[in-house]
N, C-alpha and C positions, 0 to 999 in steps of 0.2 A: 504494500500500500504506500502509494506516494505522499509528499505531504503538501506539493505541489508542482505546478508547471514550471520547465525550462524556459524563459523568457532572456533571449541577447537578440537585442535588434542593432542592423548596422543600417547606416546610410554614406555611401561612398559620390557622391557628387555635389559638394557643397563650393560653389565658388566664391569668385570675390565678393559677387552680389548679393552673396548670402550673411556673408560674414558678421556685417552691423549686428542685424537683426538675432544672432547666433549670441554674438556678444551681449546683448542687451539683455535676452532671455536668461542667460545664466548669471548677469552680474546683477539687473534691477529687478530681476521674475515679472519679468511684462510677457505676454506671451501668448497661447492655446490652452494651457494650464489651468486646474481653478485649484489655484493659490491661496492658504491659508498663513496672512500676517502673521498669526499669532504663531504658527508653528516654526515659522520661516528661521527663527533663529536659531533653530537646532539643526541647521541644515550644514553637511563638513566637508569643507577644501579641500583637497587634496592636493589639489594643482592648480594654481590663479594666475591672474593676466598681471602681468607688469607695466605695463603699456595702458595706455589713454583707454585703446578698444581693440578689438582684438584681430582687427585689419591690421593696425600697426603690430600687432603682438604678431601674426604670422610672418608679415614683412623683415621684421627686425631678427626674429629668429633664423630664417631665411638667412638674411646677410651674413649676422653672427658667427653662422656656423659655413658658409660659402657653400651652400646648398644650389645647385643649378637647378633650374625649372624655366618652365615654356612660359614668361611672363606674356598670358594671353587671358581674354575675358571667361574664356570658355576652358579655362584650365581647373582640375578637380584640387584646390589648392588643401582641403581638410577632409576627415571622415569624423563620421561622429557613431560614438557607441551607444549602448543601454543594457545594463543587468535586472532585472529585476524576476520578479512573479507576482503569483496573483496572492490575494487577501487570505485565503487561508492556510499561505505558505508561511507569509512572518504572523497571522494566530499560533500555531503550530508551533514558530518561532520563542512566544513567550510577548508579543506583540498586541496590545486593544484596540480594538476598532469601536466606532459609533456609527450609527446612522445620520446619514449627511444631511435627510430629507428629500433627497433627489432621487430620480431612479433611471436605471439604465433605460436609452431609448430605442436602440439596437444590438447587432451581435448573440452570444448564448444566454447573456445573460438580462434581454432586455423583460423591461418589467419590473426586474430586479430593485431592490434597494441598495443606492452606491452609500458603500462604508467607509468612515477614512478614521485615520491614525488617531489615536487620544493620546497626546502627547502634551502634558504642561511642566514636564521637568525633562532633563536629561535623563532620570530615572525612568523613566517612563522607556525609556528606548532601551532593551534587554541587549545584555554584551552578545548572546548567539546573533542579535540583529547583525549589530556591529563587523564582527567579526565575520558574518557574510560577506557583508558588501569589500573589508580586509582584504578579502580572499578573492574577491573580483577582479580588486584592483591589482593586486599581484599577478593575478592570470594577465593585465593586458598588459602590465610594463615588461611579461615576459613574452609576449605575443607580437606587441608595435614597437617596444624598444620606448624605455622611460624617458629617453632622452626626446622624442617623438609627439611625448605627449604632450598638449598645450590647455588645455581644462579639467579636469574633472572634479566632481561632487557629488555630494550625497543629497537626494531632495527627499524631507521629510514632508514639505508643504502642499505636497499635490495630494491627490486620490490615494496613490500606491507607491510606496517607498522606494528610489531605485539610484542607481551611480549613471549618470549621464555622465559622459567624454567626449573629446574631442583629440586627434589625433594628425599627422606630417604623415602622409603613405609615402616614409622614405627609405631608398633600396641604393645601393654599393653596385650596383650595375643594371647598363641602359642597352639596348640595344636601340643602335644608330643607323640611318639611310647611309648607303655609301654612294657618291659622286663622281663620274666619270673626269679624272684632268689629263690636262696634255702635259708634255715631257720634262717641264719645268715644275709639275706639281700644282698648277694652279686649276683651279675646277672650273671645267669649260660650263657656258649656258647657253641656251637655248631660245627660239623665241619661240612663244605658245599662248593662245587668246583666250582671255579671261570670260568669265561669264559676259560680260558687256560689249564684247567682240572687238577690245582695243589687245594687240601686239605686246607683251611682256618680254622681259628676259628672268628667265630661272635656270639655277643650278641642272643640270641634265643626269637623270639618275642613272646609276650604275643596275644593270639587269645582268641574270645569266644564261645561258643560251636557250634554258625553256622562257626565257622573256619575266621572269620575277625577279622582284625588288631583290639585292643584296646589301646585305643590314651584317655592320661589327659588334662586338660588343667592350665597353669601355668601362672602366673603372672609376670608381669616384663617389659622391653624396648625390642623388637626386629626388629628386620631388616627383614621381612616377607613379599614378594611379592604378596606371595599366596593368606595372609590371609587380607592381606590388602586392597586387592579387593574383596574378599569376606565377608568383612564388610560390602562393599559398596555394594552389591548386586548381587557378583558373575556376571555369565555369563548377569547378567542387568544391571551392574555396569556404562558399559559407557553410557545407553541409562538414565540412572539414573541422571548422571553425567552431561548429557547433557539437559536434563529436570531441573534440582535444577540451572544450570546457566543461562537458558534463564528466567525464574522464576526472578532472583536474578538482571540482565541486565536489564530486563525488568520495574522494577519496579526503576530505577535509572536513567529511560525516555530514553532508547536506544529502536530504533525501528528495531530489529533483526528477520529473517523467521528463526525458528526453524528447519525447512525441514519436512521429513516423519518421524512422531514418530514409532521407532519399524523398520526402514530400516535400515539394513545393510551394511551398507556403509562404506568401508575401504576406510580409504583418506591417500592417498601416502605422503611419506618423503619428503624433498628439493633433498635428491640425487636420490631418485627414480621417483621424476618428472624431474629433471633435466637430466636423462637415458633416458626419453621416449623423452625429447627435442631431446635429440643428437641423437637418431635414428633417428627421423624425421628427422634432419638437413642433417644426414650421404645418407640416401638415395635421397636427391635433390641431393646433392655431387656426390653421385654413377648417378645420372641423366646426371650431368653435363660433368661426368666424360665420359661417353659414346657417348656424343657429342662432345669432346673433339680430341676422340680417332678416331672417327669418320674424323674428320678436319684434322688430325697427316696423316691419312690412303690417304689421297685425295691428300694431298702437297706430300707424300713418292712416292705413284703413278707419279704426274706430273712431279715430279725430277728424273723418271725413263725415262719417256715419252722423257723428254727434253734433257738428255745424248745421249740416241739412234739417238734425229733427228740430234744434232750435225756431227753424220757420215752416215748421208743421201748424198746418189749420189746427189740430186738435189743442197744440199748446198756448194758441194764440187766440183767446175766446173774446168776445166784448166787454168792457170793464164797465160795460151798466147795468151787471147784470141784478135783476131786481132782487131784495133783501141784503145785499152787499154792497159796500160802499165802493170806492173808486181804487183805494187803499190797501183794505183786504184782498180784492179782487186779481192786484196788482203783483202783490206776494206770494199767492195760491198758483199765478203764472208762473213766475219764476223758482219757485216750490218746484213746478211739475218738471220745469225744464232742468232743473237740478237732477230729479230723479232720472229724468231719460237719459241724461248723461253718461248719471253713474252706472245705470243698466247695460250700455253702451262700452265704456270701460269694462265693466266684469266680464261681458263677455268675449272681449277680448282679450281678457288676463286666464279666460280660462282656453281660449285657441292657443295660448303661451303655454299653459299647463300641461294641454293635454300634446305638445311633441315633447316635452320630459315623457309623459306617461309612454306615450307610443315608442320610444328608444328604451324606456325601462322595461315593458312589455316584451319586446323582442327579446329579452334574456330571459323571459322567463321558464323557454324552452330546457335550459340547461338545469335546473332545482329539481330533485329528484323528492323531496317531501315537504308538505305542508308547511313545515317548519321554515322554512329557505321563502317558499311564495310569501309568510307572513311579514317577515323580515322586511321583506320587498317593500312592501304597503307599507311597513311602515316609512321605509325611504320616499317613497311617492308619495307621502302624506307631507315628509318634511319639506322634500321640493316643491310643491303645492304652498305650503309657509313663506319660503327663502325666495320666491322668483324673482319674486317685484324688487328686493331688495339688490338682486344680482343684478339687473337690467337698471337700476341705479347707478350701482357700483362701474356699469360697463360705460356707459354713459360719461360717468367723471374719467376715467383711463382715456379716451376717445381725446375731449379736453386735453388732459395731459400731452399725449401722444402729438396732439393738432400745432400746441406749443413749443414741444421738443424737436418739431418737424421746421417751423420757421426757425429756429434758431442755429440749427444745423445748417441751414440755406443761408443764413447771414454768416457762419462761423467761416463757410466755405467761397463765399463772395470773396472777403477781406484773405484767405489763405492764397486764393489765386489770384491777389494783388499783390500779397508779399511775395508770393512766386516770381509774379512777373520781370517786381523789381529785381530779383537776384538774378533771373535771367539776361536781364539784359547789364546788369553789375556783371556777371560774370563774360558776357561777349566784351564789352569792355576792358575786363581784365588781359585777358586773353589776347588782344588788339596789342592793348599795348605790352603784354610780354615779347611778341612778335618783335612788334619796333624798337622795342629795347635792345632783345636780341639780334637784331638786325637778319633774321629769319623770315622763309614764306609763313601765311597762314596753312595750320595744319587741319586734317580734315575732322579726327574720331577725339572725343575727350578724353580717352588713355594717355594720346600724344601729352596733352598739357598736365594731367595727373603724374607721370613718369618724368614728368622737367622737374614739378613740383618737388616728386621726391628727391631725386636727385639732387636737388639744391637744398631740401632741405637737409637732407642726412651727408651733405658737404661731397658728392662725389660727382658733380658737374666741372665740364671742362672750358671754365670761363676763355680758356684763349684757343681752341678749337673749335667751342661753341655746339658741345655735342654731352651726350653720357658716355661716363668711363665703363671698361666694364662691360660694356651690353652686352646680356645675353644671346649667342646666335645660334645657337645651338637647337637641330630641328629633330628631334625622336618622339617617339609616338604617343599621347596623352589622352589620358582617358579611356573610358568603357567600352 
């Protein structure tokens, strides 16, 4: 009997573009997450950013350690880990949970009530916890190389306790295109038309007589996504992966189900499980929202109904009439037309009542004894009670919502003014870097991010008027 599931999730395709947002998550808990303050302080470092954000933290480490990589947009510059299991692996643990008041909206467990951590001391968190996640972390520094590693931590705050990292897929050998040169050693090119149908010159690749690439291999530090999983055993690599830590867990007295060896099994993000919640959530919404509308349609109705009887002959009698005065007469009118109203109203409170009844009725097929149908009644008696009071309550949200909706509209007017300005501050800047440098205009904003750095971290070549250094080194990146 196990005492829970194996859970390591990797994700190998994290670029520059992702990096801010990676960095933020882990160091402010802004995020997919539903993040509890109050837990967050118990949450442990293992490995933290030195660096402003964690662009710069890759960049610099990068340099530090004279790491070669394909500085390009679309390069896999980090991987990111996750250890964990499910809830009543750390109960098992010596671990408390509570009831969140939420409950799962999809997957095995929907319906479910989500439990999270009860944690208001460090006592509260049991050392076998501890020494789990210990024993994780030790598997990856001997897996990616400690030196590799650039995040990790322990997150008590969320749902389910678990070590997120971040990780350098870097590898001591690259294998390189190799270049046709003539007799001086220098690499002949070619001309060959790009997508746009303008004449290029590029290096001209060396092939072998069945016509395929011929690739060396070279020694050194590189930043290699590709080849880094293909150390690990290529397209086996995860299942590898996941084999060598249950092995490694195991033997440190965790009792973890490994699952189907050899199953394919993509396990979703925190924001791509956190999309399939909000769907779910959106269509009870969109349910609700049709009962709603439904109740809106019934009151519209009976406030039409109740205008018209107001100039009903019946309610409109002569005010001289004999034995009554002008006065009495007048008040016996508007008496009646009171009543028609309210008559008018109820029965429109009870066209509301009775689609609760007809949606509760439909289940009444599943109750197998008396007992269950009573129960029922009694719910439809108290829905019968609460309507009016709900079709209030929906009424004021509506308001709220109508408020929160222009203000967002004005939040986002003024946001795409202060865009504007930076936009054109930034074409600007850019202008005049040009002129400064006595440079063409370039065309992609890497160009002017790459001067940037360069001049920031001191290795621009003011009397050249170039980057020292540049990497030109072309081997294969990515998945």
């Amino acid at each position: 009997m196990y005492d829970g599931k194996q859970v390591v999730r990797v994700e190998t395709k994290f670029k520059q573009k992702d990096l801010y947002n990676i960095g933020i998550e882990m160091k402010d808990r802004k995020g997919t997450g539903n993040y509890d303050i109050e837990r967050r302080e118990f949450n442990v470092e293992y490995i933290s950013m030195s660096e402003r954000n964690l662009y710069q933290e890759v960049k610099q480490t990068l340099k530090k350690r004279n790491i070669e990589y394909l500085n390009k947009a679309s390069t896999n510059l980090l991987n990111g880990i996750t250890f964990t299991s499910g809830t009543e692996f750390f109960e098992a643990l010596g671990m408390k949970f509570i009831d969140s008041g939420r409950t799962y909206k999809t997957g095995n467990k929907k319906g479910q009530s989500v439990k999270v951590p009860y944690i208001k001391s460090k006592e509260d968190i049991p050392q076998t916890v501890s020494y789990f996640f210990d024993s994780c972390m030790e598997f990856l520094k001997d897996y990616v190389g400690e030196e590799n590693i650039i995040l990790a931590q322990i997150h008590y705050d969320e749902d389910t306790p678990h070590l997120q990292a971040y990780f350098l897929p870097i590898v001591n050998e690259v294998k390189r295109k190799c270049y046709v040169k003539d007799k001086n050693g220098n690499v002949i090119k070619e001309e060959v038309k790009n997508k746009n149908g303008n004449t290029t010159l590029v290096p001209k690749i060396l092939r072998d007589e069945k016509g395929k690439i011929v690739y060396e291999k070279v020694k050194g530090n590189f930043l290699n996504n590709d080849q880094f999983w293909k150390q690990r055993g290529a397209q086996n690599s995860y299942a590898k992966l996941q084999n060598s830590f249950h092995k490694f867990i195991t033997e440190r007295g965790f009792n973890l189900d490994r699952g189907n060896i050899g199953a394919n099994v993509e396990h979703k993000t925190k924001l791509e499980f956190q999309i399939e919640e909000n769907k779910a959530e959106l269509e009870l919404l969109n349910q609700e929202k049709e009962n709603t509308l439904k109740v809106i349609e019934n009151s519209k109705n009976a406030l039409i109904e109740s205008n018209k009887a107001i100039n009903k002959d019946i309610l409109n009698p002569k005010k001289t009439i004999v034995g009554y005065n002008s006065n009495d007469v007048q008040k016996i009118v508007e008496y009646s037309k009171g009543l028609e109203q309210v008559n008018i109203f109820q029965q429109s409170e009870i066209k509301n009542k009775d689609l609760t009844i007809m949606k509760l009725s439909k289940e009444n097929t599943s109750f197998k004894n008396n007992e269950e149908i009573i129960k029922r009644d009694k719910i439809i008696t108290e829905q019968k009670a609460t309507i009016k009071e709900q079709s209030k309550e929906i009424n004021k949200l509506k308001g709220i919502v109508n408020i929160l909706n222009n203000s967002i509209d004005n939040l986002k007017e003024k946001l795409e003014v202060e865009v504007n300005k930076w936009k054109k501050l930034f074409k600007k800047m850019c202008k005049a870097i040009d002129k400064l440098l006595d440079r063409e205009p370039k065309d992609y904003v890497e160009d002017y991010e790459n001067l940037a750095d360069a001049i920031n971290y001191d290795y621009y070549d003011y009397d050249n008027r170039k980057e020292k250094d540049k990497d030109k080194d072309d081997y294969e990146i990515g998945l």
